[in-house]
N, C-alpha and C positions, 0 to 999 in steps of 0.2 A: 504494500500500500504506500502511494505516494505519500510525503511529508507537505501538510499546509503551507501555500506562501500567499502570501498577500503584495499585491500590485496597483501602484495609482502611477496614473498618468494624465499631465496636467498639461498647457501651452499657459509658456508667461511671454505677456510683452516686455521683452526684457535682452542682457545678451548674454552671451554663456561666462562671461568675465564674471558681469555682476551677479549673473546666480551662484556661481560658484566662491564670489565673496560673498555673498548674502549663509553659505552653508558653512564656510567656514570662518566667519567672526565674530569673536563673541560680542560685541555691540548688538549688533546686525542678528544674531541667532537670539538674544534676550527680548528682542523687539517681539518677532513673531511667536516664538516658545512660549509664553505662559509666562514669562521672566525667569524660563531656566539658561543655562548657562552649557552648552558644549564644550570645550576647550582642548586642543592638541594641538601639536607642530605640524599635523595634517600631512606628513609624508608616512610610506609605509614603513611598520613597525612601529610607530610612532602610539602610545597610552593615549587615548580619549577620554574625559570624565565626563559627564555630566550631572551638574547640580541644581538643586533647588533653587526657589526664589531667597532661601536662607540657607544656602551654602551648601546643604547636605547633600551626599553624593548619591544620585539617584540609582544610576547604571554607569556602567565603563566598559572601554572596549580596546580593540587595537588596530590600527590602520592596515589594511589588508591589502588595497590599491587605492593608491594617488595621484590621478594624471589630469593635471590643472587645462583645463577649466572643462575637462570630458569624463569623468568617471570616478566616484569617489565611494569606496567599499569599507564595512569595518565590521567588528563584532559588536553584538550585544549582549552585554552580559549583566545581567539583574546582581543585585547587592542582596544580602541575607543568605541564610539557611536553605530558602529553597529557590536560592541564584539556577537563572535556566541561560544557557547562550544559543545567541541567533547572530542571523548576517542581514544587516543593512546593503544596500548596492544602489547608489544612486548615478543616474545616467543623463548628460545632458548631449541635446542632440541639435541642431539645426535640419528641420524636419526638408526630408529629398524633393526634390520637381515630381517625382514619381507619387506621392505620399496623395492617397483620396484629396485630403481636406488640404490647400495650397496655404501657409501663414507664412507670417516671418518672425512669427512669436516660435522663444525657443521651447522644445520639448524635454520636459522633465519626467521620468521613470525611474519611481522610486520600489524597490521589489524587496520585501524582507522574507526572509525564510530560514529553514535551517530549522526551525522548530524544532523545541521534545516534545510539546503536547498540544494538541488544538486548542486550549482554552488561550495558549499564548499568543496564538495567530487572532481571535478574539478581541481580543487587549488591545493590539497595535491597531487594528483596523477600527478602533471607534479614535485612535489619537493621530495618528498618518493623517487623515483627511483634515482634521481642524486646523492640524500645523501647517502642512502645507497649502490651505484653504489662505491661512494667514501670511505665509513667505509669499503668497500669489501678490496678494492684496495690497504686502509692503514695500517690493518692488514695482508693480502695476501704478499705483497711487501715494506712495509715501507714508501711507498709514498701515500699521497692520491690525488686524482683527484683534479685538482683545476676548479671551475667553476662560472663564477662570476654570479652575480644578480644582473637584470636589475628590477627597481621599479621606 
């Protein structure tokens, strides 16, 4: 039996520079986040953290591929006892002449998988959308979506 991944694919008007600063700085990743905080040197091999809007480290992971401003991969790794890891893989793309729908907004594909258990594939797929509903909206417009988190 296949392992769960979950897949969103978005067009921002925007360009692959700025999205790819938009994913890796922490200003820029606090805007859309919820007020969480990503943080790494963003090359591979490289510790990821992710914190709280107070500091506390939510998840971490490690940079698994880094290729500026086309492809950025890592683990996830939950904190605690019953810590599960998965893989993020985000892909940006300047959509082909070939492609149905013709834009010049770039394409973003974010795929997490690797799952141990479907309730984890669950979890991501109600917070993927809101986040990146938000990175759409604060590149697009300068503002990003505020949405709080109830835990």
């Amino acid at each position: 039996m296949e392992k769960p991944k979950f897949v969103y694919v978005t067009y921002i008007n925007t360009t692959p520079e700025r999205l790819w600063e938009a994913l890796t700085t922490t200003d820029l990743i606090r805007q859309y986040w919820s007020g969480r905080t990503n943080e790494s040197a963003w090359k591979k091999g490289a510790t990821l953290e992710s914190r709280s809007p107070k500091g506390e480290l939510e998840w971490q992971g490690k940079i698994l591929e880094s290729i500026r401003p086309r492809k950025l991969s890592y683990t996830f790794d939950g904190v605690g006892k019953k810590a599960r890891t998965s893989r993020v893989t985000m892909e940006i793309e300047t959509p082909k002449r070939t492609d149905l729908h013709q834009t010049t907004a770039i394409k973003l594909t974010v795929t997490h998988d690797k799952f141990s258990a479907g309730k984890d594939c669950a979890a991501v797929a109600q917070g993927w959308p809101t986040i990146l509903s938000s990175l759409k909206t604060l590149l697009e417009t300068g503002q990003a979506i505020q949405f709080t988190v109830n835990r």
